[in-house]
C-alpha positions, 0 to 999 in steps of 0.5 A: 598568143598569135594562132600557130598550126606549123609544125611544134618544132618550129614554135620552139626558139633556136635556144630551145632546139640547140638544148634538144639537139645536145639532149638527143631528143630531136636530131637535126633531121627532123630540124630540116624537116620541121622547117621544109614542112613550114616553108611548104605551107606558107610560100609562095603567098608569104615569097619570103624564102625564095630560093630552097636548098633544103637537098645540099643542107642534108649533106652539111650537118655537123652535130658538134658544133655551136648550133649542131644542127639548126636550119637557117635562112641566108638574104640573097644578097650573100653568096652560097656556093651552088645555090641561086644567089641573084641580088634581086636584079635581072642581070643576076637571075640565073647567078650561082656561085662556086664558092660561099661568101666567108660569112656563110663559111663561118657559120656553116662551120658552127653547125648552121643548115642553110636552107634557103635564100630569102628575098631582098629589094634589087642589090639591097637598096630601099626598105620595101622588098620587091624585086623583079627576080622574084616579086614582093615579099609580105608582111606576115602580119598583113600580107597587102602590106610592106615587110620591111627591107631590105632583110624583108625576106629573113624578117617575114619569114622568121615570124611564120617559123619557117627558120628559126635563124636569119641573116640579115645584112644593114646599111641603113636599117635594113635589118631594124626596119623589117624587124620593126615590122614583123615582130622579130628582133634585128641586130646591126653589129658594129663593122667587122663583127660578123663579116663585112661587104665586098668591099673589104674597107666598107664600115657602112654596110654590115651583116647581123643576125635575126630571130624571134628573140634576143636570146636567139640573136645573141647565138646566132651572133655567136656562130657569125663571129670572126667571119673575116680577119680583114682590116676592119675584123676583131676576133671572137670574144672570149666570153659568149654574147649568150652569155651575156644576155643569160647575165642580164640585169633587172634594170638599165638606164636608157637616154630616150631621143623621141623624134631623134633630136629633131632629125626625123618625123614620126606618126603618132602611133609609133611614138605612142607605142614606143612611150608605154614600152619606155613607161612600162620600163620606167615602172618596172625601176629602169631610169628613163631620160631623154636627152639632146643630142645635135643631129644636124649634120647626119642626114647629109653626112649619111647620104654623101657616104651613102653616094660614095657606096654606090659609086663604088659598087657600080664602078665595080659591075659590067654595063649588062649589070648596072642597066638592068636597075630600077629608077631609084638606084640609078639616082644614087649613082647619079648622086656620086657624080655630082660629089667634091671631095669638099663633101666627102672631107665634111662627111668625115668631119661631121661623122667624126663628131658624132661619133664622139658625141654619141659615145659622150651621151653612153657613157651615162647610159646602158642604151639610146632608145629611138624609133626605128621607123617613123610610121606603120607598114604602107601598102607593099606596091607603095615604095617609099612613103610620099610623106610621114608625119605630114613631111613630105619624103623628098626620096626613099631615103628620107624615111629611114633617117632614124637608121642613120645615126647608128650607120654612120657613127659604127655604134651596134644598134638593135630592133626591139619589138614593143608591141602592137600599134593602136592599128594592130601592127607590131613596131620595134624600138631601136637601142643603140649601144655603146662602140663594140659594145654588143654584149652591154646591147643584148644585155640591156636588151634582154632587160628590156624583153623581160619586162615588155613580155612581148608575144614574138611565137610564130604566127600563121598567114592571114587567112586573105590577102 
């Protein structure tokens, strides 16, 4: 087990803590003072909580509620009402909203203690977290290297135990990539699960939760559920996502996509990584299958939405705003320029059949199981990757393209640690579920954990960086 000298609290899941806080033997309190305590010893090296709000947490506590009490950490994508929110751009940098995002509401009315704001690339776009609000975020395991975006502030942080929950948010893989890379576990819901983007259509951009655990993801989960009744929102199920994951089965059947059926490279470590969790798996009774699945049209499917997304969102801010972005973001918007409605009507189609497709593949097993990311964690002032596998990148969004089936088909996806890469940086395993099908996702991935064993404990910073 990792070395960990933070406060013992902070070491316990969020399971564990919520049955402590029912019990009386800890009250949320010393929570909000385990977790001060914790961010105090790892920022401002870590830059991973980066705005603090532990002052307006004491005055929220609500013991009889579902999580009664347990801190949390909110991207600084997502608004909370009198605390910085800054989207990581300048034109936002002394931005404090009046009123919460209707997530944060949510939760906050299950009992959660925001804490913190953690940091995110500009507006969320790329998977590497930097901006020039507040700088890099570092992986927790190799603070010179990438954590992951753009929840790269939530995932760095939740693996040093400063919360024991996070939210994230994921357009492609913006909540599986920094899981990948710090050894926790992140959950893209399908649209409308756990509240939704500003723009109240969006099935693209959605919001989840992070821990150190599937257990504690399927809580957390639990506390987000029913955040917005817009038109794309369902109401809480009646039987927990916890629930679900406390019934899961010994054995699961996983159909396998190694390279994503061709649609993405990936180094040789990963899918070495990814082959002995799927063995292990497969000595332990599970069925292991690897099947076809025809991936190509996605990759231009998801980057014509994606350019939609962006020219809508900055067709929605001011001038004083929008100048402000860096160079890769302009070139999206500069993508949406160029857009027919002949590609936006193919982009429909292509992800129509996809859709199809993918659910056609679910219906003879529990999960798909991909990588999440092609490659290990770059050095953190690198980008995006120049290329992986020997294929060079032609953009930033190259590199995420195994985030992008389960965006664009609105399939629940799920970042599995597996392990340690042969470099000794941790990966994750990506299992996509069937539609709406996050209890059966959870279940088959507590099935997994189970059998992997994996170390996720909190662990202390590197000692230089």
């Amino acid at each position: 087990m990792a070395e960990f000298t933070g406060p013992e609290l902070c070491a316990l899941s969020a399971v564990a803590v919520r049955k402590l806080l029912q019990k009386g033997e800890v009250s949320p309190v010393d929570l909000l003072q385990a977790s001060a305590t914790r961010v105090a010893e790892t920022e401002p090296r870590q830059n991973a909580m980066v705005t603090r709000c532990f002052e307006r947490a004491r005055g929220r506590i609500r013991p009889d509620t579902l999580l009664g009490g347990i801190p949390v950490g909110i991207k600084d994508l997502t608004d909370v009402a009198g605390v910085r929110t800054t989207y990581g751009t300048i034109g936002y940098k002394d931005h404090v909203p009046v009123v919460s995002d209707p997530l944060v509401e949510t939760i906050e009315a299950n009992g959660a203690l925001v804490v913190g704001k953690t940091n995110t690339p500009e507006m969320g776009a790329g998977a590497n977290t930097f901006n020039e609000v507040f700088g890099r975020t570092g992986n927790p395991h190799d603070l010179a290297l990438n954590a992951g975006g753009s929840s790269g502030g939530a995932a760095s942080g939740l693996a040093t135990g400063q919360v024991w929950l996070s939210h994230g948010s994921d357009f492609g893989g913006s909540l599986r990539t920094p899981a990948a890379y710090c050894n926790v576990v992140g959950l893209r819901p399908s649209p409308g699960r756990a509240g939704g983007s500003s723009m109240v259509f969006d099935t693209l951009n959605v919001q989840g939760p992070m821990a150190r655990n599937v257990a504690d993801v399927a809580l957390f989960l639990d506390a987000m559920s029913g955040a917005e009744a817009g038109p794309i929102g369902y109401p809480v199920p009646e039987t927990p996502f916890l629930q679900a994951v406390e019934t899961a089965p010994e054995r699961i059947r996983i159909g396998f996509m190694p390279d994503l059926c061709g649609h993405a490279p990936v180094e040789a470590e990963v899918a070495s990584s990814l082959k002995a969790a799927l063995d292990m798996a497969e000595r332990s009774g599970c069925v292991v299958q690897e099947v076809r699945l025809d991936t190509s049209g996605l990759d231009q499917c998801f980057r014509v939405l994606r350019a939609l997304a962006f020219a809508t969102s900055n067709m929605a801010l001011p001038d004083e705003i929008t100048r402000h972005f860096k160079a890769t973001i302009k070139g999206n918007a500069a993508d949406a320029k160029s857009l027919r409605a002949d590609d936006l009507a193919r982009a429909a189609l292509t992800r129509a059949a996809l859709y199809r497709a993918t659910t056609a593949l679910l219906a003879d097993f529990d999960v798909l199981a991909c990588p999440v990311v092609g490659l290990a964690p770059l050095p953190r002032e690198v980008e995006f990757p120049p290329e992986v596998a020997g294929v060079k990148s032609r953009d930033y969004v190259d590199w995420l393209g195994f985030a992008t089936l389960a965006s664009v088909t609105g399939l629940p996806a799920l970042s599995l640690p597996v392990g340690r890469m042969a470099g000794g940086m941790p990966m994750g395993m990506q299992l996509i579920g069937g539609n709406r099908g996050e209890a059966g996702l959870l279940a088959a991935a507590r099935a997994l954990e189970r059998i992997l064993k994996v170390d996720t404990a909190p662990v202390d910073l590197p000692a230089t960086a």
